[in-house]
C-alpha positions in Angstrom: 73.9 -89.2 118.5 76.4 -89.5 121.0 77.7 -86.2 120.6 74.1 -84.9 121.1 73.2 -86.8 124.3 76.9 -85.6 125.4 75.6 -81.9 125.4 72.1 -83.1 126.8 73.7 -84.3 129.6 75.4 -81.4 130.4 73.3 -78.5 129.2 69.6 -80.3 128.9 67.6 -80.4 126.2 67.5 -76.6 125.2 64.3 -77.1 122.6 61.4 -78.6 123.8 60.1 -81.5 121.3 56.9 -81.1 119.5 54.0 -84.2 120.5 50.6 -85.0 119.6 48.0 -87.1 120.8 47.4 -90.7 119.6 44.5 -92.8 120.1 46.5 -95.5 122.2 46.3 -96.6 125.6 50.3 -97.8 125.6 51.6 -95.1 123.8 49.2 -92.0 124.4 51.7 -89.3 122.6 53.7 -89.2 118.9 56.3 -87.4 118.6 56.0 -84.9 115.3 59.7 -83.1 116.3 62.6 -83.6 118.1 63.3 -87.9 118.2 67.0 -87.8 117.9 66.4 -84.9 120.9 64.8 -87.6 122.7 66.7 -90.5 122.0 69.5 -88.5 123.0 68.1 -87.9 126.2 67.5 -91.4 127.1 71.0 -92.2 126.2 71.9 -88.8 128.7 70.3 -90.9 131.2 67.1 -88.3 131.4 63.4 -89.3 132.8 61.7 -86.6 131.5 62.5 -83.1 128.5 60.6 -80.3 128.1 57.8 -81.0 125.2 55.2 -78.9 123.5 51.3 -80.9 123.1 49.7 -80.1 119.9 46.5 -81.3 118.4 47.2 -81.9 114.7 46.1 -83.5 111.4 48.2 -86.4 109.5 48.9 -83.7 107.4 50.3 -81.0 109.4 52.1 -83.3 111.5 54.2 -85.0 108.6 55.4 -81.5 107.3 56.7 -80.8 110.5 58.4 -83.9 110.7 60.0 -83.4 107.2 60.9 -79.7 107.5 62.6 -81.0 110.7 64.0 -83.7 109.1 64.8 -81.6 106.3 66.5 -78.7 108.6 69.1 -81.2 110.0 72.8 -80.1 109.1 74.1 -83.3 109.4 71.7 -85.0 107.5 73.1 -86.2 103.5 71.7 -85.0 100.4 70.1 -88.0 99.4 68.1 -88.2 102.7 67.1 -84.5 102.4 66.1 -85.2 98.7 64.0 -88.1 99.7 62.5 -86.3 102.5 61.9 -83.2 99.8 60.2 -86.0 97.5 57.4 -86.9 100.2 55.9 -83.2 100.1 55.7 -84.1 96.5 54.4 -87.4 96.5 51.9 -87.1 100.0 50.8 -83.4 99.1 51.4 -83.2 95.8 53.4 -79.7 96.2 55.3 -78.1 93.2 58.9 -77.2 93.3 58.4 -74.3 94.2 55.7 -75.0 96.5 58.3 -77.3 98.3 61.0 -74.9 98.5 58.3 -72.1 100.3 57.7 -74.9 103.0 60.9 -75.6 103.8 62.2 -72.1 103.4 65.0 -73.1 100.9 65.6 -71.6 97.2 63.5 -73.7 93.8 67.1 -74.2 92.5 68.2 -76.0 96.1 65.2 -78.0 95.7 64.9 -78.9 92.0 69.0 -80.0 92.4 68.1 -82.4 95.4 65.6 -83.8 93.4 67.6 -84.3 90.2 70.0 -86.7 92.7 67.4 -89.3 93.3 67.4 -90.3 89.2 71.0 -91.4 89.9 71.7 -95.4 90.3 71.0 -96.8 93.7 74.7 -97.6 93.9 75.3 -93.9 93.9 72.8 -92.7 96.5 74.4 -95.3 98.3 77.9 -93.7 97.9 76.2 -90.6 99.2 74.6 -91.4 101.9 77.9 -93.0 102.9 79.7 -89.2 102.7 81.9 -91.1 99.5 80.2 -88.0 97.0 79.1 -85.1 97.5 76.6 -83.0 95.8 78.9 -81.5 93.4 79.9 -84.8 92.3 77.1 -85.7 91.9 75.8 -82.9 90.1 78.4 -83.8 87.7 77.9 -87.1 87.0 74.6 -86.6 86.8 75.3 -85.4 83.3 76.2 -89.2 82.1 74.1 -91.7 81.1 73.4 -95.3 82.2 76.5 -97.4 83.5 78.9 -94.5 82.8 77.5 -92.8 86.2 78.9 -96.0 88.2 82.1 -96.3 86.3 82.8 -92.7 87.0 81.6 -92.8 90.6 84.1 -95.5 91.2 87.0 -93.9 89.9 85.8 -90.5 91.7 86.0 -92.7 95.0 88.6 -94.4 94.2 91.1 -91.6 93.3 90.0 -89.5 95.8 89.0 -86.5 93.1 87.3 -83.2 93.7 84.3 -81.3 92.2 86.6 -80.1 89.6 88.7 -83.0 88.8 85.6 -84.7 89.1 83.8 -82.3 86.3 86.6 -82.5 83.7 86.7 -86.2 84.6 83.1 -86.5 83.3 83.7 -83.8 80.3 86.6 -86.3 78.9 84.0 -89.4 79.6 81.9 -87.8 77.6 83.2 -86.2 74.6 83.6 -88.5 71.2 87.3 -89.2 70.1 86.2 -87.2 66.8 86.2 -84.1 69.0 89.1 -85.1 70.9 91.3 -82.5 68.5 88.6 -79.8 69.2 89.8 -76.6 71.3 89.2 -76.6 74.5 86.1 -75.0 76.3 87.1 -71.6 77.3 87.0 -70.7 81.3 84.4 -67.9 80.9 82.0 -70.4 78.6 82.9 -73.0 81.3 82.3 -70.7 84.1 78.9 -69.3 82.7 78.0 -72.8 82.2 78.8 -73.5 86.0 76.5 -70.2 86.6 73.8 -71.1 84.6 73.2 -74.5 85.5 73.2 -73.3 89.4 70.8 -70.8 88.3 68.1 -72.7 86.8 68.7 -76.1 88.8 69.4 -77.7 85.2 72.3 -79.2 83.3 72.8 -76.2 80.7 75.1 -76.8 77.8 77.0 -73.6 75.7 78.0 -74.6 71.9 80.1 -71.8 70.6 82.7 -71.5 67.7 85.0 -69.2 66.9 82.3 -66.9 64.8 80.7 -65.8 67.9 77.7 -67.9 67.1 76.2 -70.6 69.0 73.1 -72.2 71.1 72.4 -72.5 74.6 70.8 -75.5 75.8 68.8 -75.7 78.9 67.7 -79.6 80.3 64.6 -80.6 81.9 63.7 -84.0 83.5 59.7 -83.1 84.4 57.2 -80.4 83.5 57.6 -79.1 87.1 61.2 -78.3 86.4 60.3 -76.5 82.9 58.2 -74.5 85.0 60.6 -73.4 87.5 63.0 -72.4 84.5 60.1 -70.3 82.9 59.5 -68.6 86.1 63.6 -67.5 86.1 63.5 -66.7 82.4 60.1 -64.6 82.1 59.5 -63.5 85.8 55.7 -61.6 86.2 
């Protein structure tokens, strides 16, 4: 915030903030767009910024807010998922639907979404800039209390995306399969791809025949959808 009113001082505010009218005598005006702009301006030491007056519904004005919200580089994944989650919950929007609002890919969107089934303690961790969305992509593949043990040692050690990722594929596997060879890159790698592609965890049994299966997880009929759309396209 700082950083922002350090530019407002010097250059203004550049975008104009987007208001409504209220019904209230104290506070005639809401702002839809633009409050860290303003807040930033107040700490700048500025009376008045340049605003924009439009006249809209609940509706309209609380997608505005979230796509703004939403828009925000600096803002965490967590935040941005829970902000993706309200279109959802307040409008009822698909995946898909969501990700035409806010001008992002379904994958982007079904992903964020995916991050707010992890334990509180991990959102937490995120929110905090301690994980980032590849680990948490990761660990998202664990169940239970293994997310939090792993999260914690990922923290702890300092690990990245990839350490992070074989971390969790060790966690995971069974002693029994312990002795079995190891996943090849290109399988690992297509895994990677695929799971990207889809916005899903995707797992890639093959043996040494050539044979094997290919399965693709989904945590709501919304997200089953979106995979559908990717595998038979109209």
């Amino acid at each position: 915030m700082q950083e922002l009113a350090s530019s407002i001082e010097k250059h203004g505010v550049m975008q104009p903030i987007v208001i409504r009218p209220v019904d209230d005598e104290a506070h005639p005006y809401e702002i839809i767009a633009g409050e860290r702009r303003w807040r930033a301006a107040q700490i700048a030491g500025l009376t008045e910024i340049p605003a924009i007056v439009r006249d809209l519904n609940d509706q309209v004005a609380i997608a505005l807010a979230l796509i703004e919200n939403i828009q925000r580089q600096d803002l965490n994944p967590i935040d941005q998922a829970l902000a993706l989650q309200r279109f959802h919950d307040e409008f009822g929007l698909s995946h898909q639907e969501i990700a035409d609002t806010v001008g992002k890919a379904r994958t982007t969107v079904s992903n964020l979404l995916r991050l707010l089934s992890l334990a509180d303690d991990i959102k937490e961790f995120m929110q905090q800039g301690q994980l980032d969305m590849g680990h948490a992509r990761a660990i998202l593949t664990l169940k239970g209390k293994e997310q939090l043990e792993v999260a914690k040692i990922v923290i702890e050690k300092g690990l990245s995306v990839r350490q992070t990722e074989q971390l969790v594929r060790d966690w995971s596997e069974p002693k029994q399969e312990k002795e079995k060879a190891p996943v090849a890159p290109d399988i690992e790698q297509l895994t990677q791809k695929l799971s990207e592609r889809f916005g899903a965890n995707v797992k890639i049994d093959h043996n040494q025949k050539g044979k094997g299966k290919l399965v693709i997880h989904y945590h709501s009929l919304d997200e089953l959808d979106g995979i559908l759309n990717i595998c038979l396209p109209d």
